[in-house]
C-alpha positions in Angstrom: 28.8 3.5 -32.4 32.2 4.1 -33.5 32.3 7.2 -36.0 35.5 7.6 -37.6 36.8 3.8 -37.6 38.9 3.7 -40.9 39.6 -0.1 -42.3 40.7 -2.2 -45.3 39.7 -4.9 -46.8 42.1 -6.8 -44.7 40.8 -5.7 -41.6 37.6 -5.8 -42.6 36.2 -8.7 -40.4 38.2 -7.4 -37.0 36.4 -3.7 -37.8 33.1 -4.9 -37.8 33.7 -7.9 -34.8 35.0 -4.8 -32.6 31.9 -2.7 -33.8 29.6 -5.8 -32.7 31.3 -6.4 -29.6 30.8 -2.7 -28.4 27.2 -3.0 -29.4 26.7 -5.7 -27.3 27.9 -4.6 -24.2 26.3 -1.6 -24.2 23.0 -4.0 -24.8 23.8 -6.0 -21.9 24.9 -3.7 -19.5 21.8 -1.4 -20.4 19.4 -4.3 -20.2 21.5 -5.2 -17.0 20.4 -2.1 -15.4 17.0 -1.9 -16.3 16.5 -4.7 -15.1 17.6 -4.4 -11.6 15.8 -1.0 -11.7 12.4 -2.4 -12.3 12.8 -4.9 -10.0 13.4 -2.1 -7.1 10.6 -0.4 -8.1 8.2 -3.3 -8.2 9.4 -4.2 -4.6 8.9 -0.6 -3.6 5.6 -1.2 -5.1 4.2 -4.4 -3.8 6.1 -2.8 0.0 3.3 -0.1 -0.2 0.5 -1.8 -1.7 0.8 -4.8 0.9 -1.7 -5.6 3.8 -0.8 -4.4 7.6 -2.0 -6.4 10.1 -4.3 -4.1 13.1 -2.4 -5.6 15.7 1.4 -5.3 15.7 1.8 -5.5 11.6 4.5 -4.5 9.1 6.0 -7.3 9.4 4.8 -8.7 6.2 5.1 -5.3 4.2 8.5 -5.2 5.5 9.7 -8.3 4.5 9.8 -7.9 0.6 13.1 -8.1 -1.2 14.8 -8.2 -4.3 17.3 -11.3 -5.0 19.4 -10.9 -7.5 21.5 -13.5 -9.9 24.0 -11.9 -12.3 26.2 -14.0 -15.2 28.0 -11.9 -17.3 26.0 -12.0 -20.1 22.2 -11.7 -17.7 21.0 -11.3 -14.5 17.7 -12.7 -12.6 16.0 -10.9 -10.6 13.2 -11.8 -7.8 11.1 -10.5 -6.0 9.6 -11.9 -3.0 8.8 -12.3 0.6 11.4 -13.0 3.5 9.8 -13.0 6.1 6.5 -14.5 5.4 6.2 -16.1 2.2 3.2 -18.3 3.5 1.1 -15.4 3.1 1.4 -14.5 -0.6 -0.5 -16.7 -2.1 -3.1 -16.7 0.7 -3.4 -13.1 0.8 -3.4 -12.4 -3.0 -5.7 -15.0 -4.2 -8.5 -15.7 -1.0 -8.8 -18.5 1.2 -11.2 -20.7 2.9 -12.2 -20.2 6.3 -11.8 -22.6 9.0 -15.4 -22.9 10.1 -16.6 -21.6 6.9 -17.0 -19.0 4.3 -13.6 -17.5 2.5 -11.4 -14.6 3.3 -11.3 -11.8 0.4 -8.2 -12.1 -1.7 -6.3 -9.1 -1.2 -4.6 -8.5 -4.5 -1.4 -6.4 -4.0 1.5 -8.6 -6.4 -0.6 -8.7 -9.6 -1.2 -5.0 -10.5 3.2 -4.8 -9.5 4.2 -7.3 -11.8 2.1 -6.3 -14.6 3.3 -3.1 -14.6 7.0 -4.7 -13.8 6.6 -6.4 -17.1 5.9 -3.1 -18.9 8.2 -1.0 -17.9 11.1 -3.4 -18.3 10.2 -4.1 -21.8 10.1 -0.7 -22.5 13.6 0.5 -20.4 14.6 -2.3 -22.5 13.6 -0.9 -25.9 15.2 1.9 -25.4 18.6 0.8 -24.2 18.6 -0.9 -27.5 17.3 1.7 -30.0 20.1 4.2 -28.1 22.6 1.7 -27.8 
């Protein structure tokens, strides 16, 4: 924060609004940042942890991305399949066979996004305790 502001009782309010104001842009564009990290890393995540096909695959490990939405005050970020986004929920939870049985779910999003979740709460912790 700022160290050596020096005020009066008329400037008072100004002081402390511009004080604030810092504050919270250092919040945002910390929080900003972490966010979009963890959101790389997760993709980088779920990219190695995904399935490959035997014959001629990748194409479904390769087709993760991150999509981002930024206001100035927060920004979304998503995570998700391109190129075959059918898949996701067929490969992470199981499905039923056509003449039968089930196919094993293949969980590879899950263990991502809970660890996602973790370290963006804690990037996020600090930004604000340092901020």
């Amino acid at each position: 924060m700022a160290d050596n502001i020096k005020c009066s009782a008329d400037n008072l309010g100004a002081t402390i609004s511009a004080v604030l104001a810092g504050y919270t842009d250092k919040v945002i564009d910390g929080t900003k940042a972490a966010v979009k990290a963890t959101a790389a890393e997760c993709c980088e995540g779920i990219k190695a942890d995904s399935p490959v096909r035997k014959k001629g695959g990748g194409k479904y490990k390769r087709g993760w991305k991150v999509q981002t939405a930024e206001t100035p005050l927060s920004v979304t970020c998503t995570v998700h399949n391109s190129t075959d986004y059918q898949l996701t929920h067929l490969l992470e939870n199981g499905h039923a066979k056509r003449n039968g049985g089930r196919v094993e779910a293949i969980v590879h999003i899950k263990p991502n996004e809970e660890k996602a979740n973790a370290a963006v709460e804690k990037r996020i912790r600090e930004v604000i305790e340092n901020a």
